[in-house]
KOLTI-969066 format. One record per residue (C-alpha): residue in three letters; x, y, z. Coordinates in steps of 0.02 Angstrom, whole numbers, plus 50000, padded with zeros to 5 digits. Layout:
residues N
<site aa="ALA" east="X" north="Y" up="Z"/>
...
***
This chain:
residues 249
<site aa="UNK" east="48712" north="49315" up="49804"/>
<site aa="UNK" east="48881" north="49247" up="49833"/>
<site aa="UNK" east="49020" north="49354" up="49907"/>
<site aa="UNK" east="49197" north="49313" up="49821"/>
<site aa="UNK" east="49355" north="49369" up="49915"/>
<site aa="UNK" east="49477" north="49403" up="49800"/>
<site aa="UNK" east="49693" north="49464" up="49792"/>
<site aa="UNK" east="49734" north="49578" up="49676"/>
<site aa="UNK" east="49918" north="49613" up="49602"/>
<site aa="UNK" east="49923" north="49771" up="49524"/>
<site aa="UNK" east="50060" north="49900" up="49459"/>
<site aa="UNK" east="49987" north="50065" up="49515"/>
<site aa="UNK" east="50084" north="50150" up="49375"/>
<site aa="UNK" east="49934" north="50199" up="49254"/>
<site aa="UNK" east="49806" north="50226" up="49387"/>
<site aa="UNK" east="49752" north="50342" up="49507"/>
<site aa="UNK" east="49749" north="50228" up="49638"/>
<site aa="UNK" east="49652" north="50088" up="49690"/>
<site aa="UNK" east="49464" north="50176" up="49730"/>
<site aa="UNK" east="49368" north="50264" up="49586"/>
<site aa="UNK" east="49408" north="50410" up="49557"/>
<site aa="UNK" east="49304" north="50545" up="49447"/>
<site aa="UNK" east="49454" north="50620" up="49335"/>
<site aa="UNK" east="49547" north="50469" up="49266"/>
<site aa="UNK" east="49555" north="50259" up="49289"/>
<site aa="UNK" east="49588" north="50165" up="49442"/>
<site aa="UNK" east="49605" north="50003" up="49497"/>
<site aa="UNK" east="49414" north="49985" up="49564"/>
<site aa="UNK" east="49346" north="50016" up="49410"/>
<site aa="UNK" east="49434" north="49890" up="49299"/>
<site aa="UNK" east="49396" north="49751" up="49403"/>
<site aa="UNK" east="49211" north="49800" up="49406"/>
<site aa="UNK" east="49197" north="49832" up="49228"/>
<site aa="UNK" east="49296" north="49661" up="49199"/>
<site aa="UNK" east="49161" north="49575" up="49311"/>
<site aa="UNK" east="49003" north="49677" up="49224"/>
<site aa="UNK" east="49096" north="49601" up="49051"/>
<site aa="UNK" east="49106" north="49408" up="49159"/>
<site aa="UNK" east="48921" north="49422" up="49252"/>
<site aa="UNK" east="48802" north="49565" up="49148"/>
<site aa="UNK" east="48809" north="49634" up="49346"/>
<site aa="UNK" east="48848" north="49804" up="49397"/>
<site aa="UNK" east="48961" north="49756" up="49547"/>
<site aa="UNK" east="49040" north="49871" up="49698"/>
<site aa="UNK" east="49243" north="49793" up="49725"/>
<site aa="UNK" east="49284" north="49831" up="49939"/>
<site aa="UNK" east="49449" north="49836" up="49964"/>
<site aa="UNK" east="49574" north="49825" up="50134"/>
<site aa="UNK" east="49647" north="49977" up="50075"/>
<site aa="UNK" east="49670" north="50152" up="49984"/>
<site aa="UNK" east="49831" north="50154" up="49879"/>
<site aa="UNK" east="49874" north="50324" up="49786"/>
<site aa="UNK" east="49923" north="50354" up="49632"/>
<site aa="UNK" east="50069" north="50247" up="49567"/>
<site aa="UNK" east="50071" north="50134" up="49718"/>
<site aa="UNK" east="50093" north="49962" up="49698"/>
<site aa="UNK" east="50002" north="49804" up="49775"/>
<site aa="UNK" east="50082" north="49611" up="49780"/>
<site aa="UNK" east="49924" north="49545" up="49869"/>
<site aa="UNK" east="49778" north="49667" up="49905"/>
<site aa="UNK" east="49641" north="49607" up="49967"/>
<site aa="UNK" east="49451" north="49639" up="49899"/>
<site aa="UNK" east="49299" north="49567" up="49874"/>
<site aa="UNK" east="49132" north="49576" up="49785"/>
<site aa="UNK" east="48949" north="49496" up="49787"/>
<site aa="UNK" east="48887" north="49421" up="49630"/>
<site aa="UNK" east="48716" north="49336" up="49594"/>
<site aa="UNK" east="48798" north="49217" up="49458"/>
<site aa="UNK" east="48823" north="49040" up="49496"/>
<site aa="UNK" east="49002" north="49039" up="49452"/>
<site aa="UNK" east="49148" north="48926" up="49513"/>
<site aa="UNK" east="49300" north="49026" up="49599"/>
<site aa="UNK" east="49444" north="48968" up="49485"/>
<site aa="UNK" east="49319" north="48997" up="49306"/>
<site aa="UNK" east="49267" north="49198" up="49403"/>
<site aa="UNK" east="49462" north="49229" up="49435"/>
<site aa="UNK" east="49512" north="49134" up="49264"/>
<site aa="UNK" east="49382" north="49260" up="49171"/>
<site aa="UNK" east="49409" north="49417" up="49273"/>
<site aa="UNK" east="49597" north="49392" up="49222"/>
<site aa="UNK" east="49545" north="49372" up="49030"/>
<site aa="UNK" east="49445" north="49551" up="49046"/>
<site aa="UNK" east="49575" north="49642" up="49138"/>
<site aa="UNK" east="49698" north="49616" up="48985"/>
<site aa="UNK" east="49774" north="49746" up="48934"/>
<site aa="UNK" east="49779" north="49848" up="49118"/>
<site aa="UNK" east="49913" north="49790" up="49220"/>
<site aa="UNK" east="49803" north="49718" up="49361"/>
<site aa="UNK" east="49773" north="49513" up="49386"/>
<site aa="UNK" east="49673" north="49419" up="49529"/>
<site aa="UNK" east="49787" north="49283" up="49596"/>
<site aa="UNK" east="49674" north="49199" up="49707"/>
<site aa="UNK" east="49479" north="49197" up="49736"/>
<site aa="UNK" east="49376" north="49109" up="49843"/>
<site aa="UNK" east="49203" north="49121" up="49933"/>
<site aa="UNK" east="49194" north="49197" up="50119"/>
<site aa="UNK" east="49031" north="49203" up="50222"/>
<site aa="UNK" east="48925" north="49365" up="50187"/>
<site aa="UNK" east="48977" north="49466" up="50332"/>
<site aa="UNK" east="49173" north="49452" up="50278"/>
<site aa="UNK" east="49207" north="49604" up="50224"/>
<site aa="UNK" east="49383" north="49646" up="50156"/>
<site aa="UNK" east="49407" north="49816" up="50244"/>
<site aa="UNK" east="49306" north="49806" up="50393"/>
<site aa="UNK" east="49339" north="49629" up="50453"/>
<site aa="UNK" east="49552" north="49661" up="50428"/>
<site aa="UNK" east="49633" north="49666" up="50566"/>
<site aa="UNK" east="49836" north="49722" up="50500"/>
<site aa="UNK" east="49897" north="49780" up="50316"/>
<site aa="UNK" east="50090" north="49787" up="50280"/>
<site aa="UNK" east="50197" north="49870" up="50166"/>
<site aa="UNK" east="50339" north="49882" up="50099"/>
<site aa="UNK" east="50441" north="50031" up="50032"/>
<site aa="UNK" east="50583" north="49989" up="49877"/>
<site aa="UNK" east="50732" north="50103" up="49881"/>
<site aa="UNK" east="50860" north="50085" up="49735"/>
<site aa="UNK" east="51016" north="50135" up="49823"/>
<site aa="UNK" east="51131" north="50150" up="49651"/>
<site aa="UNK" east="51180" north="50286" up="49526"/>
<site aa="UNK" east="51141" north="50189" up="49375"/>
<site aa="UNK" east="50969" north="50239" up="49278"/>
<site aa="UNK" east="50834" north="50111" up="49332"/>
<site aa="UNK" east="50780" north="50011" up="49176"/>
<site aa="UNK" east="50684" north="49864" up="49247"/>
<site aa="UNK" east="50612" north="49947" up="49390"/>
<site aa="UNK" east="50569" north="50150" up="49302"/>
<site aa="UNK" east="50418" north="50164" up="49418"/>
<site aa="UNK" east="50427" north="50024" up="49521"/>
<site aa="UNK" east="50559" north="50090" up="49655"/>
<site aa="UNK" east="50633" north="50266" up="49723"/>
<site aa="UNK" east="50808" north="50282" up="49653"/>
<site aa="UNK" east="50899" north="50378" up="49768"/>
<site aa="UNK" east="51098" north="50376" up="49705"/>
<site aa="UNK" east="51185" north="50435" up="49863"/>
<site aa="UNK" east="51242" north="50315" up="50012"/>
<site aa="UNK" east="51113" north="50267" up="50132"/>
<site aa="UNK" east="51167" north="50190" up="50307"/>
<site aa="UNK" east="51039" north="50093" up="50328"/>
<site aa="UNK" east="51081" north="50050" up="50508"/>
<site aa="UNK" east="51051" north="50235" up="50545"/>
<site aa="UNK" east="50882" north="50201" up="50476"/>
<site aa="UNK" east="50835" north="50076" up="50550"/>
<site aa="UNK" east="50893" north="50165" up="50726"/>
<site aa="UNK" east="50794" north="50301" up="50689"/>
<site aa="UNK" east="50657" north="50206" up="50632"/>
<site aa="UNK" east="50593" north="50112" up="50813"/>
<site aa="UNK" east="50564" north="50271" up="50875"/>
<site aa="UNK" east="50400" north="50278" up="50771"/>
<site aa="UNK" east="50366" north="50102" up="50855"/>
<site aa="UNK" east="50212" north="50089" up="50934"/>
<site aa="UNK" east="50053" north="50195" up="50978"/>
<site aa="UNK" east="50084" north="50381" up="50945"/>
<site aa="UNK" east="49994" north="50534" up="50891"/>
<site aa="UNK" east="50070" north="50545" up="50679"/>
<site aa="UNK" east="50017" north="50711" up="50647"/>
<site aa="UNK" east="50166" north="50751" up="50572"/>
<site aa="UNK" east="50158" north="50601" up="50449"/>
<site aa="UNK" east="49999" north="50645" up="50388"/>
<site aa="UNK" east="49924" north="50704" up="50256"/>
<site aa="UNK" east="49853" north="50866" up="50261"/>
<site aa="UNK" east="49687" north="50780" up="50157"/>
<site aa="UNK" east="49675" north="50637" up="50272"/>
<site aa="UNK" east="49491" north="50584" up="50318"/>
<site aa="UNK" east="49560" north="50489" up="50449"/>
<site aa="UNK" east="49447" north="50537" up="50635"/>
<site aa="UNK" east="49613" north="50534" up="50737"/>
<site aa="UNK" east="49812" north="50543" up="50688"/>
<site aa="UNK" east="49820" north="50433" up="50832"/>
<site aa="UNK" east="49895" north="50268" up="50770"/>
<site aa="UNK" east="49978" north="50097" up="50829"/>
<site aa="UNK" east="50141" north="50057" up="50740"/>
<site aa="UNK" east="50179" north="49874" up="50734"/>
<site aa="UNK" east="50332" north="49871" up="50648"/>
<site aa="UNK" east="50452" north="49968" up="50546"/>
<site aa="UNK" east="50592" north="49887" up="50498"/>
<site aa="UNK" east="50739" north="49958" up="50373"/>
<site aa="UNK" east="50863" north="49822" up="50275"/>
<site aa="UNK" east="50983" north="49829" up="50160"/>
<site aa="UNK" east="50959" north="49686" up="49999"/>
<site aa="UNK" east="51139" north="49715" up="49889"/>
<site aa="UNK" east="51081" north="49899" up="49803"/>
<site aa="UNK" east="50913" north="49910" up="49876"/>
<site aa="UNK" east="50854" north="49963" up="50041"/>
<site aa="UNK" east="50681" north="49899" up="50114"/>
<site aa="UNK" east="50590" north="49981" up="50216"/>
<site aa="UNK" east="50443" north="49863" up="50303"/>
<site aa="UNK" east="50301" north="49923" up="50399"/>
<site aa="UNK" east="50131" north="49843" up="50461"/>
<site aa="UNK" east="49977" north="49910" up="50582"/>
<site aa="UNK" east="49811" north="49871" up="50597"/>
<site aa="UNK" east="49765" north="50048" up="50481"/>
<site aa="UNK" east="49886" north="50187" up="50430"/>
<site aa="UNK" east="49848" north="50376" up="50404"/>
<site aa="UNK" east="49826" north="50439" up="50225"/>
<site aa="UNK" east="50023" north="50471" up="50159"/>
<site aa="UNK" east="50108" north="50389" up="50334"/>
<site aa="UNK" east="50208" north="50275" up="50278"/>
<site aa="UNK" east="50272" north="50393" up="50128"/>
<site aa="UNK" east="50303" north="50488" up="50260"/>
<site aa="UNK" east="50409" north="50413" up="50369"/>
<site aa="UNK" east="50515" north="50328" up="50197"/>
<site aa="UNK" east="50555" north="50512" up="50185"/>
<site aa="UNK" east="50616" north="50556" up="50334"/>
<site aa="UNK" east="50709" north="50403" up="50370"/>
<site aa="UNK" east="50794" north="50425" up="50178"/>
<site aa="UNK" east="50854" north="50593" up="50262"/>
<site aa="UNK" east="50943" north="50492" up="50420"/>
<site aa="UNK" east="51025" north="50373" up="50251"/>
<site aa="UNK" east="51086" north="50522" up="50169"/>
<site aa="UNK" east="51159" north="50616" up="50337"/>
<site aa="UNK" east="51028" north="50766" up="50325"/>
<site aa="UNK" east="50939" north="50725" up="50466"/>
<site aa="UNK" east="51019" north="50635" up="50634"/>
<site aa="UNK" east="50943" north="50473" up="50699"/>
<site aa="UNK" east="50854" north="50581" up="50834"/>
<site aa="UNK" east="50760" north="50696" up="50722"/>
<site aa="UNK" east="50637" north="50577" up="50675"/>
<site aa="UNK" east="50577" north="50570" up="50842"/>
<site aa="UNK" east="50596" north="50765" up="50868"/>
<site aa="UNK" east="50465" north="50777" up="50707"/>
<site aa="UNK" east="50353" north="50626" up="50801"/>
<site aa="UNK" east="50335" north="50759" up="50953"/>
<site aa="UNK" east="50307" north="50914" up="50847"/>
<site aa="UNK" east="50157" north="50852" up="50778"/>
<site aa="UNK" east="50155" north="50965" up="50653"/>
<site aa="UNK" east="50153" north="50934" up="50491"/>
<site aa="UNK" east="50263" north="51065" up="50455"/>
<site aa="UNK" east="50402" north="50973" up="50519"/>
<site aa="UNK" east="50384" north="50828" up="50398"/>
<site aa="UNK" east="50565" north="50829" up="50303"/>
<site aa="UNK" east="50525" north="50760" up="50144"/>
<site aa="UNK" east="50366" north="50636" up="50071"/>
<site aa="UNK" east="50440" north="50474" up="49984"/>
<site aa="UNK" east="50378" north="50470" up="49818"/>
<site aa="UNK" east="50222" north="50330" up="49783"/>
<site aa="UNK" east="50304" north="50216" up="49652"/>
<site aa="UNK" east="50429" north="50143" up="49787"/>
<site aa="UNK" east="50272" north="50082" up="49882"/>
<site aa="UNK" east="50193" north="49902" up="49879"/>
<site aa="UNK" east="50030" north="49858" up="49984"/>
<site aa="UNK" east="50106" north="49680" up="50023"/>
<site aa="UNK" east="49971" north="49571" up="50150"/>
<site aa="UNK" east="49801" north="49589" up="50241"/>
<site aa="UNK" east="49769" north="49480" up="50391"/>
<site aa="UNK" east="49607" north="49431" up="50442"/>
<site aa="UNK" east="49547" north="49351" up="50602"/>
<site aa="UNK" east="49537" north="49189" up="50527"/>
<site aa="UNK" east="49695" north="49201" up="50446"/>
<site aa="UNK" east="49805" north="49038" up="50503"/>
***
């Protein structure tokens, strides 16, 4: 049994997220039924993390055991040919020892959130970012932003369905820039609650537009209650972007 680690590029648009889910496709089960079609094995894809439906992933990290003896670049070359038509492709794949697991052994994921900041339709990117048409001052965002910096209690950026033990979490970074139309909105921790960084888009999109003042953001922080979340981005404006591992360089 040989345990292939594998990134995965994937437009969320057509599936209900990454893990299997009973009532409609995901992103799990094409890449298992692509390896069944490569190996004749009925294989179980780990992932660093849970993306929703209609989120987006430039390099998600997963892996899977197979018994085959099977090169890496021939596995990802033939995984790619079954995935056609779904909008998913492996873009690297190589073999890590048996206890590397892709969720358990990560030690950070990052995001990043796509706002189109423009009044025009969206043609290339229908589904790929949030188009929000009025001014955003993205300085005020990013002000507002810092205060969710660090190790806090994010009850109020959670999900009421979260399976999450604690809504206590450690921040790393959130970062807000503007890119000529498009404001970014970066954020990385070692694990994020269900619907958090959705969240916090939201609320900092309110500070853009002038709803909400720069210290509001911080006022919802302390409520902890979810009933002070302003508004939930929606999930096509959301890209899983790294994983880092321990033995990451």
């Amino acid at each position: 049994m040989t345990r292939f680690a594998l990134t995965l590029e994937f437009d969320g648009t057509p599936f209900f997220g990454l893990q299997r889910q009973p009532h409609g496709p995901s992103v799990q089960q094409s890449v298992e039924e692509a390896a069944f079609a490569v190996t004749g094995e009925e294989v179980r894809l780990a992932s660093a993390g849970r993306t929703d439906t209609g989120v987006h992933a430039l390099a998600m990290r997963s892996h899977l055991d197979i018994e085959k003896d099977i090169e890496p670049f021939r596995l990802m070359e033939a995984l790619n040919a079954k995935l056609r038509p779904d909008p998913v492709a492996v873009t690297h794949c190589e073999v890590v020892p048996d206890d590397w697991h892709a969720r358990f052994t990560c030690t950070g994921r990052s995001y990043v959130y796509r706002i189109a900041n423009r009044r025009a339709p969206l043609t290339l990117e229908k589904n790929r970012a949030w188009q929000v048409p009025q001014p955003l001052d993205e300085k005020a965002m990013h002000e507002a932003a810092q205060a969710l910096v660090g190790n806090h209690d994010f009850t109020t950026f959670r999900s009421a369905h979260c399976q999450s033990a604690s809504p206590q979490k450690t921040l790393d970074r959130l970062d807000v820039e503007r890119d000529g139309d498009h404001v970014l909105i970066h954020a990385a921790a070692r694990s994020f609650l269900h619907h958090q960084v959705r969240s916090m888009v939201g609320c900092l999109a309110l500070v853009g537009m002038g709803r909400w003042a720069v210290g509001d953001v911080k006022k919802a922080l302390e409520a902890r209650d979810r009933q002070e979340l302003g508004l939930n981005a929606p999930p096509h404006g959301l890209y899983f972007v790294a994983a880092t591992y321990p033995d990451d360089n």
